[in-house]
Backbone as a ProteinNet text record, in pm:
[ID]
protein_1_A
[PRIMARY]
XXXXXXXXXXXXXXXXXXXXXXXXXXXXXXXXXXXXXXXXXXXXXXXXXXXXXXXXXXXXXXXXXXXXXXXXXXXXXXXXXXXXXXXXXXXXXXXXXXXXXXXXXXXXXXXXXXXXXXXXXXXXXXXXXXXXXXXXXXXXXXXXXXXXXXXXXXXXXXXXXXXXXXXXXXXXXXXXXXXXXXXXXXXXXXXXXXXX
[TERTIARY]
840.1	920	859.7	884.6	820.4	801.1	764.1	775	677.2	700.6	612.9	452.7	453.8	334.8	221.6	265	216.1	196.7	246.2	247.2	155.2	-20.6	-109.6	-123.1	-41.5	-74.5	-42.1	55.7	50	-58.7	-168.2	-297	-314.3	-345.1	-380.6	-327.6	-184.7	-100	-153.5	-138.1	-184.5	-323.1	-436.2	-571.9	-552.2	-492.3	-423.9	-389.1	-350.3	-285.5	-424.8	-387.2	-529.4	-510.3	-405.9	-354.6	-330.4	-350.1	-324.4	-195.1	-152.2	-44.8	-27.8	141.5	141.2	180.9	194.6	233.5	302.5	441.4	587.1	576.8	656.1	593.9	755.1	818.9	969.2	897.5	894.1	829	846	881.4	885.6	761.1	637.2	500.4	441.7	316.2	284.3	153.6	106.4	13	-141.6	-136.5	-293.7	-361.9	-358.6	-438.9	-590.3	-678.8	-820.4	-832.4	-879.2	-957.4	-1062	-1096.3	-1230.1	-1328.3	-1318.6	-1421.5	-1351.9	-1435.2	-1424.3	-1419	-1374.9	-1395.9	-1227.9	-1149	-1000.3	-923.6	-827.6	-761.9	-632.9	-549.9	-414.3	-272.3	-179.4	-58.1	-78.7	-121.8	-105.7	-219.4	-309.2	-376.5	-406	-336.7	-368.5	-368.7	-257.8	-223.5	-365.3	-443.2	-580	-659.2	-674.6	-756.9	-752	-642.9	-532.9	-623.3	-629.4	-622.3	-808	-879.3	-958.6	-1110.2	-990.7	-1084.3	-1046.7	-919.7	-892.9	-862.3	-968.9	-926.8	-804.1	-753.8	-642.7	-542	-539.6	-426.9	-455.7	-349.9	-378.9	-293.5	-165.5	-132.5	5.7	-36.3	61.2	184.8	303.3	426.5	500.6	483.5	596.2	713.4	798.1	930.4	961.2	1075.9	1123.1	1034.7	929.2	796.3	872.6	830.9	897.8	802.2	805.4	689.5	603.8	667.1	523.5	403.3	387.4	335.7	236.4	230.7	193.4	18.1	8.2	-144.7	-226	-163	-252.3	-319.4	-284.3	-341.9	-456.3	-597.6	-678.1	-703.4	-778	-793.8	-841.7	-936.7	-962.6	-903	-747.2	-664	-517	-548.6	-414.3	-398.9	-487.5	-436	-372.4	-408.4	-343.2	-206	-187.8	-41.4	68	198.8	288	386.1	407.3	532.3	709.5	727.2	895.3	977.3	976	1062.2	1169.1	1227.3	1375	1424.1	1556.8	1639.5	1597.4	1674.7	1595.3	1707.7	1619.2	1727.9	1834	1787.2	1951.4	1984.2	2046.5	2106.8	2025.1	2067.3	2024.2	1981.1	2072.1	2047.5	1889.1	1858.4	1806.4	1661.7	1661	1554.7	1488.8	1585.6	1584.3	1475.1	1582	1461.3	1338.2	1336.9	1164.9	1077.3	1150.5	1046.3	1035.4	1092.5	1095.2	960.1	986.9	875.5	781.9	742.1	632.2	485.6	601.6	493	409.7	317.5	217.3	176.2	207.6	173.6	295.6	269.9	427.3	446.5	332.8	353.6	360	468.4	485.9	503.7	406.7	459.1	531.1	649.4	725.9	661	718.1	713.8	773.2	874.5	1014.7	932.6	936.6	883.4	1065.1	1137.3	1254.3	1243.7	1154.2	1173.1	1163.7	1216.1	1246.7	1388.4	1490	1618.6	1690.2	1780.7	1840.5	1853.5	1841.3	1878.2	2012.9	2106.2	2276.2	2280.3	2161.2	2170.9	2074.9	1958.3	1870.3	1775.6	1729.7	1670.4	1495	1437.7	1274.1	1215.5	1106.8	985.7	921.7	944	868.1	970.9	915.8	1057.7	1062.8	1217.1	1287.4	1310.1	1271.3	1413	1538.8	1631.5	1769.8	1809.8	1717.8	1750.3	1875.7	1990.7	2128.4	2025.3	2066.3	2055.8	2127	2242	2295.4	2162.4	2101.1	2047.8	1881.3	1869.3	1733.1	1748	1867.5	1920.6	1916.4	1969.8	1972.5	1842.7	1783.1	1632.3	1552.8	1538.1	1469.6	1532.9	1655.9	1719.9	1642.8	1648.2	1643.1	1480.1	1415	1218.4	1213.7	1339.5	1346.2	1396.8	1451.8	1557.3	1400.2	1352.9	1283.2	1100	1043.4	941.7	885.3	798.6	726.2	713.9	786.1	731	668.3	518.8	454.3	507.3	521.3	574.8	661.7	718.5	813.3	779.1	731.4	767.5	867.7	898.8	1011.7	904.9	895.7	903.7	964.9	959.1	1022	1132.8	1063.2	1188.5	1155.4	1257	1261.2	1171.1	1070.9	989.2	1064.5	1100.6	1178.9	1085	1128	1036.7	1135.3	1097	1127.8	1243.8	1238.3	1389.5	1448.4	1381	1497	1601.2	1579.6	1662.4	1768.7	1777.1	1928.8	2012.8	1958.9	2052.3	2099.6	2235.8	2358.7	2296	2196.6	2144.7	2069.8	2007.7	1931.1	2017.4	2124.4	2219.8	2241.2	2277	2333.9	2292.9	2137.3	2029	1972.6	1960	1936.8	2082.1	2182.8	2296.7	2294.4	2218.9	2270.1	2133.4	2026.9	1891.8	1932.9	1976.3	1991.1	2131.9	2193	2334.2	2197.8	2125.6	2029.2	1991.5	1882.9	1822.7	1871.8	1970.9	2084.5	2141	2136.2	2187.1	2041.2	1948.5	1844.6	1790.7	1803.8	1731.5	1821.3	1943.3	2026.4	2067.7	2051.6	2022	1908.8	1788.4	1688.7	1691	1780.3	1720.6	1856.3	1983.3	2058.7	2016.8	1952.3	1865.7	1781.5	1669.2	1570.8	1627.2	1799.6	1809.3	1900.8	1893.9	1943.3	1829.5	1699.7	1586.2	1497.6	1455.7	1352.2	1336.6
-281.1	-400.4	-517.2	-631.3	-752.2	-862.8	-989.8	-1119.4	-1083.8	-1135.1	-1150.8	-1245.2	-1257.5	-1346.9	-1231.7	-1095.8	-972.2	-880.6	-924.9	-826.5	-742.2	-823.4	-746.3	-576.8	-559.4	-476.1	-374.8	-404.6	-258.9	-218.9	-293.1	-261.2	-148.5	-141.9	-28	53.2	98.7	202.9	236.9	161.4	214.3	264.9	237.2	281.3	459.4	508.4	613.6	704.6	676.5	775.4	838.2	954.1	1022.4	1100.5	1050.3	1124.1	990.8	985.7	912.8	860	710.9	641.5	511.2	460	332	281.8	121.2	42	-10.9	-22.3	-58.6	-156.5	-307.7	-359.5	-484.4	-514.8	-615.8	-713.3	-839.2	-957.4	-1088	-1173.1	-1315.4	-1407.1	-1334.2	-1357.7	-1254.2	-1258.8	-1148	-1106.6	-1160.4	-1129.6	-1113.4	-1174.8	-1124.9	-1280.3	-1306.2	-1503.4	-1408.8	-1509.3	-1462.8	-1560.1	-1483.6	-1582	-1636	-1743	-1791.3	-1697	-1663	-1563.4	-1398.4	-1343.8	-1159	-1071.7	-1169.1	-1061.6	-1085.7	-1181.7	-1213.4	-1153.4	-1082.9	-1040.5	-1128.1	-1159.8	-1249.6	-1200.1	-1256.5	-1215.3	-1234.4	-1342.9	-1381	-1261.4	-1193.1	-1176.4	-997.7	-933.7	-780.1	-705.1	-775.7	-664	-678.9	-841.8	-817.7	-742.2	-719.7	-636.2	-524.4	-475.4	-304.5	-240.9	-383.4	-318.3	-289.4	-363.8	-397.5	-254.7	-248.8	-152.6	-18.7	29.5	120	232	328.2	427.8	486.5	550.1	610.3	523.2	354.5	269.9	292.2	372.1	306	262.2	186.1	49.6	-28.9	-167	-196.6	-235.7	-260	-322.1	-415.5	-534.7	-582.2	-644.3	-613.5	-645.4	-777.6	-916.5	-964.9	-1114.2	-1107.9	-1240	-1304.4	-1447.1	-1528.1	-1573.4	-1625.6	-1623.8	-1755.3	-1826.3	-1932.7	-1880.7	-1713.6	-1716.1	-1579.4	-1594.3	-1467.8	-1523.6	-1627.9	-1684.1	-1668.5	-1633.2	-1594.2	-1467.1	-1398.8	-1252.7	-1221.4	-1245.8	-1259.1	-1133.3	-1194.9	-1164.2	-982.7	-1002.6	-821.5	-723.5	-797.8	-680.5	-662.7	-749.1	-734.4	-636	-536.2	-423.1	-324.2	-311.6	-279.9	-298.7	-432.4	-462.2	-448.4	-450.4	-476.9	-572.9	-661.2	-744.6	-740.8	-775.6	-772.6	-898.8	-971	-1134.3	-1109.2	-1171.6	-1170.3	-1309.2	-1343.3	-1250.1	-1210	-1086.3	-1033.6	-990.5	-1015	-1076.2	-964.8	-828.1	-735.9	-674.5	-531.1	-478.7	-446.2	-392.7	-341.4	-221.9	-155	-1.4	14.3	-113.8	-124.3	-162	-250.8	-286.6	-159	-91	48.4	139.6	174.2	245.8	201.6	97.9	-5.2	41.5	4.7	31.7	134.3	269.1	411.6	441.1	396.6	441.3	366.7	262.7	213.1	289.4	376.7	449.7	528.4	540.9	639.6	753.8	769.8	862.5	888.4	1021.4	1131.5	1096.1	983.2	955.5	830.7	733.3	600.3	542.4	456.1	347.6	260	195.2	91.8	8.7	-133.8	-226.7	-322.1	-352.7	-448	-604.4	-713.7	-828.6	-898	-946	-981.3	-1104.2	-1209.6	-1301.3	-1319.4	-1136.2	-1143	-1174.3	-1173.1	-1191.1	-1327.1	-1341.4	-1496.7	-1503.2	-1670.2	-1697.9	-1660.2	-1682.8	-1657.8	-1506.2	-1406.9	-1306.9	-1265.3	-1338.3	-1353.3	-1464.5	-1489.3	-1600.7	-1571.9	-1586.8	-1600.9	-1743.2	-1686.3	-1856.2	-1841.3	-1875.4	-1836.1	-1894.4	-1943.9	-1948.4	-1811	-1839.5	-1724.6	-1705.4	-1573.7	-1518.6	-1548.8	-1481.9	-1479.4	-1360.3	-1270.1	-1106.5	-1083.1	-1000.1	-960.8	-775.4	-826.1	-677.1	-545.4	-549.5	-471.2	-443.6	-514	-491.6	-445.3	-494.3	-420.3	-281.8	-260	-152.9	-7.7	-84.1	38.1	68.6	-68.8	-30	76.6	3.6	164.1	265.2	305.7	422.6	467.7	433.6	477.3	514	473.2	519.4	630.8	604.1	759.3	848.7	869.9	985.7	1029.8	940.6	984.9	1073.9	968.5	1046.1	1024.1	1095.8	1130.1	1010.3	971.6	826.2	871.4	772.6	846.8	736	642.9	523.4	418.2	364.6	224.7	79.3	32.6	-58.9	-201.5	-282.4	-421.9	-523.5	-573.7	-750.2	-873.5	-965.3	-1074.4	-1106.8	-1067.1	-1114.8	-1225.7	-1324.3	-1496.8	-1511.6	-1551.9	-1585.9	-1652.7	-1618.6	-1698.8	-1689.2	-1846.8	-1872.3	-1794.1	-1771.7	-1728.6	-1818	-1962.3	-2034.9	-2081.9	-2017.2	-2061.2	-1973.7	-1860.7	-1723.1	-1743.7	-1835.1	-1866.4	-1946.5	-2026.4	-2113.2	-2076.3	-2168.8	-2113.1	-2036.4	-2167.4	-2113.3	-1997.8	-2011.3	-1859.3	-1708.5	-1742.9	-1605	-1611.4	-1689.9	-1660.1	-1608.7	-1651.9	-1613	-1423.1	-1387.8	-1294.5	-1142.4	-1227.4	-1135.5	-1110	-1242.7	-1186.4	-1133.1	-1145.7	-1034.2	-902.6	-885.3	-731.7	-689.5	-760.6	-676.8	-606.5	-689.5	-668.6	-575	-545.8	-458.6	-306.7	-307.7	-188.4	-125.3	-265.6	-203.3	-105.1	-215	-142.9	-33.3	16.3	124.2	269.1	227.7	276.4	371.6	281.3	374.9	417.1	368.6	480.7	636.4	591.4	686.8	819	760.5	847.8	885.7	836.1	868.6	980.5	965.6	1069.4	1146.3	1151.8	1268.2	1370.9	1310.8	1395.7	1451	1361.8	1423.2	1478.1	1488	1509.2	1580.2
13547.6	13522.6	13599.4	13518	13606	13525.8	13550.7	13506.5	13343.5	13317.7	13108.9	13173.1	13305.6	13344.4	13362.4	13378	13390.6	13270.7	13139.5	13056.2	13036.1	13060.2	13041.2	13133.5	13253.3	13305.2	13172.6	13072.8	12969.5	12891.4	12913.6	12875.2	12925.9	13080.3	13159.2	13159.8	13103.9	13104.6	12942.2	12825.6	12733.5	12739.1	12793.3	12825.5	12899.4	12930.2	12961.2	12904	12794.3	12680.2	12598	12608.7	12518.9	12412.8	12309	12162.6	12072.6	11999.1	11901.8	11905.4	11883.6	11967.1	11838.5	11846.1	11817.7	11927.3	11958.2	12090.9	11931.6	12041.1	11925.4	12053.3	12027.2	12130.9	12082.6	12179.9	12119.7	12204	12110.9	12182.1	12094	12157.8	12085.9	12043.3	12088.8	12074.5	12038.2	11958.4	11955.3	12021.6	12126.7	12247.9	12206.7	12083.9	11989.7	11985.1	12072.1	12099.4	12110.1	12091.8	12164.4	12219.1	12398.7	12462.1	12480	12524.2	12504.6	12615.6	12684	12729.2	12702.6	12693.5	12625.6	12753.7	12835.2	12974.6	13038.6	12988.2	13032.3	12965.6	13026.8	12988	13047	12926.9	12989.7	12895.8	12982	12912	12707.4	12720.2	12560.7	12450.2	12544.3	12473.2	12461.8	12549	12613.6	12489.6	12362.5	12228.6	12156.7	12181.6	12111.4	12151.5	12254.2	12356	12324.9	12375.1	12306.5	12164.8	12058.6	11987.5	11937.2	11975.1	11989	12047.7	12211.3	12226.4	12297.3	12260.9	12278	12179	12145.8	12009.6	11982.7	12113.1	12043.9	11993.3	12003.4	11940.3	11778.9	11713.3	11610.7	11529.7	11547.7	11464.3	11576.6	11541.5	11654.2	11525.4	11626	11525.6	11625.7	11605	11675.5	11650.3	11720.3	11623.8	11715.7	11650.5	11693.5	11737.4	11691	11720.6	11596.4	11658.6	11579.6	11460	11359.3	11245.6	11279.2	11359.9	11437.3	11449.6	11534.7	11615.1	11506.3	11323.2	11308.8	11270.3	11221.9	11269.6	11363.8	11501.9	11632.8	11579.4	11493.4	11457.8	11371.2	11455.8	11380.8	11274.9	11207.3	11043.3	11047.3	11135.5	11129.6	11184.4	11259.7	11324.6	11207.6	11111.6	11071.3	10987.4	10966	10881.9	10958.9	11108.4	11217	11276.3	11221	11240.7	11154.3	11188	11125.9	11191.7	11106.6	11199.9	11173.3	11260.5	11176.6	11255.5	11208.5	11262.5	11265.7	11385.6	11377.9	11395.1	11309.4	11291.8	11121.7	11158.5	11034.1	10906.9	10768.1	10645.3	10637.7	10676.9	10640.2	10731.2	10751.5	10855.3	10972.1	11059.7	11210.1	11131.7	11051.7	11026.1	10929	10836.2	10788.5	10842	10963.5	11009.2	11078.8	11149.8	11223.1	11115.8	11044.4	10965	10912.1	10856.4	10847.4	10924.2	11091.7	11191	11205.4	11205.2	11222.3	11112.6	10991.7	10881.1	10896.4	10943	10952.4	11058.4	11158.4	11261.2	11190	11205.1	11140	11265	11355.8	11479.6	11518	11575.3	11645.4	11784.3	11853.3	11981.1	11928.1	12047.5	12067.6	12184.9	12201.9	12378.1	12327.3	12407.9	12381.5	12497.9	12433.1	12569.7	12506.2	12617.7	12587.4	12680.5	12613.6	12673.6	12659.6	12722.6	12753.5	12688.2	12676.1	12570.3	12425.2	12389.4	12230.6	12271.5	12405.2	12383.9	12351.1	12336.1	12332.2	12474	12459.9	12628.2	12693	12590.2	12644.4	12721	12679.8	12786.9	12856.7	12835.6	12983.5	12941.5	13091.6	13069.4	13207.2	13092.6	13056.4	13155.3	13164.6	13209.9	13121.1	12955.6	12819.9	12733.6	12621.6	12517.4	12452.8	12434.5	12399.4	12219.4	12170.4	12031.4	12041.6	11990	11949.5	11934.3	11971.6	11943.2	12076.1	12022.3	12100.2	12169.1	12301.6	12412.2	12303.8	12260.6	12148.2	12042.1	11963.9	11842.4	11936.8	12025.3	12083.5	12129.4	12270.1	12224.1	12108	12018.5	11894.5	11815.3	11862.6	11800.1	11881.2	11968	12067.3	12031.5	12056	12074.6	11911.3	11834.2	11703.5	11705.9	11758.6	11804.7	11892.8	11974.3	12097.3	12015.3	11878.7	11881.6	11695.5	11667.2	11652.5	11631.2	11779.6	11819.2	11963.6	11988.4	12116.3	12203	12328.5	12348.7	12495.8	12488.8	12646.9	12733.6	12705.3	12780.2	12791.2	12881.5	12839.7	12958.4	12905	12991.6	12943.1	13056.4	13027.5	13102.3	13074.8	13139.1	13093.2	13150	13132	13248.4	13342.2	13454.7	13497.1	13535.9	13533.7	13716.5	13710.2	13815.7	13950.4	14033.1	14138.5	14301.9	14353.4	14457.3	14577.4	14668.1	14791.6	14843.6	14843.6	14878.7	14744.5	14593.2	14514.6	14482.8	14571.7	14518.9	14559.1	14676.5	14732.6	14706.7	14561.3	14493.9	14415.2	14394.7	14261.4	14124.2	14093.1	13941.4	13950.9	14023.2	14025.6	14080.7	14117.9	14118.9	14005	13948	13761.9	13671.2	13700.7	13629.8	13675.7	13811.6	13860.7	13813.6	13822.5	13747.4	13614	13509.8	13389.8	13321.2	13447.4	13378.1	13404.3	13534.7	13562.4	13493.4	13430.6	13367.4	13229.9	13168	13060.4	13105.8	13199.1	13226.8	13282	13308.8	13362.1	13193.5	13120.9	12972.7	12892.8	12911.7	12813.1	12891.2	13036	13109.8	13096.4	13104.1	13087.8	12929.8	12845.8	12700.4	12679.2	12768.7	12708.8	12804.4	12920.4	13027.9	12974.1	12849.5	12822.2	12675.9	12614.4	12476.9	12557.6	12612.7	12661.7	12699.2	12812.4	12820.2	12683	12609.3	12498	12366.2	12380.4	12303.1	12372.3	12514.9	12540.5	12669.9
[MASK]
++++++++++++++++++++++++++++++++++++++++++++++++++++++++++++++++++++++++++++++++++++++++++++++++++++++++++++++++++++++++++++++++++++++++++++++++++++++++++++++++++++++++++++++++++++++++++++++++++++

């Protein structure tokens, strides 16, 4: 867990996995920028990287990127991808299954980037989705109950200085990330213990 200024560390955790894998990935961006030098690796860009040069990835999906952002995805990764914008035209139950059938592998890494949420329940140093803690929630749960996941990670925790932690706004802010994060750790850590 940790600020979205870090996302790339899920590079190195996906570089790890040695079976054939999708990275299901909830994000309001979809992290596939290229940088101008081939040797940086940065938040915006780790899913190009990922996908780029690690074999066992083989297809990313990200749910919840907003459709601004589906041009960053250059041209030779997109048979690799799948996207899914939110908010999205029909049910939860419906999107659920989309994403369930879209996996093509029995193993899956998740990684929750916190600025697919709306701000009203946490708040990001990134612009934010509109996706409800509820509807992210049921999405995972619905990837845990049906396959292998080697990993999870979250980021998107709101960056705070050393004397801003002791102001009003930033208690507000520090309470209504961790009510989020107690919710989404919390259903996966009671999903896993009922599949796995």
């Amino acid at each position: 867990m940790g600020s979205g200024n870090y996302h790339y560390v899920s590079f190195l955790l996906l570089s790890e996995i040695q079976e054939p894998f999708t990275l299901t990935l909830f994000d309001h961006h979809t992290d596939m920028m290229e940088d101008p030098s081939p040797t940086v690796l940065s938040c915006g860009s780790w899913v190009f990287h990922a996908i780029d040069r690690l074999p066992m990835l083989q297809k990313v999906i990200v749910v919840g990127a907003s459709k601004e952002f589906e041009d960053q995805i250059p041209p030779h990764l997109r048979e690799k991808v799948t996207l899914f914008f939110y908010p999205y035209a029909g049910s939860l139950e419906s999107l659920s299954h989309q994403i369930v059938a879209s996996i093509p592998t029995s193993t899956v890494y998740i990684s929750i980037d916190k600025d697919v949420l709306d701000r009203t329940e946490v708040v990001t140093n990134w612009d934010q989705g509109n996706m409800t803690v509820r509807h992210l929630v049921g999405l995972v749960s619905s990837i845990l109950t049906h396959y292998k996941v080697s990993g999870v990670d979250i980021c998107g925790e709101y960056p705070l200085s050393p004397l801003g932690i002791f102001s009003t706004e930033s208690g507000r802010v520090i309470r209504k990330n961790e009510q989020a994060n107690r919710i989404i750790l919390d259903s996966i850590m009671n999903r896993y213990a009922k599949t796995g």
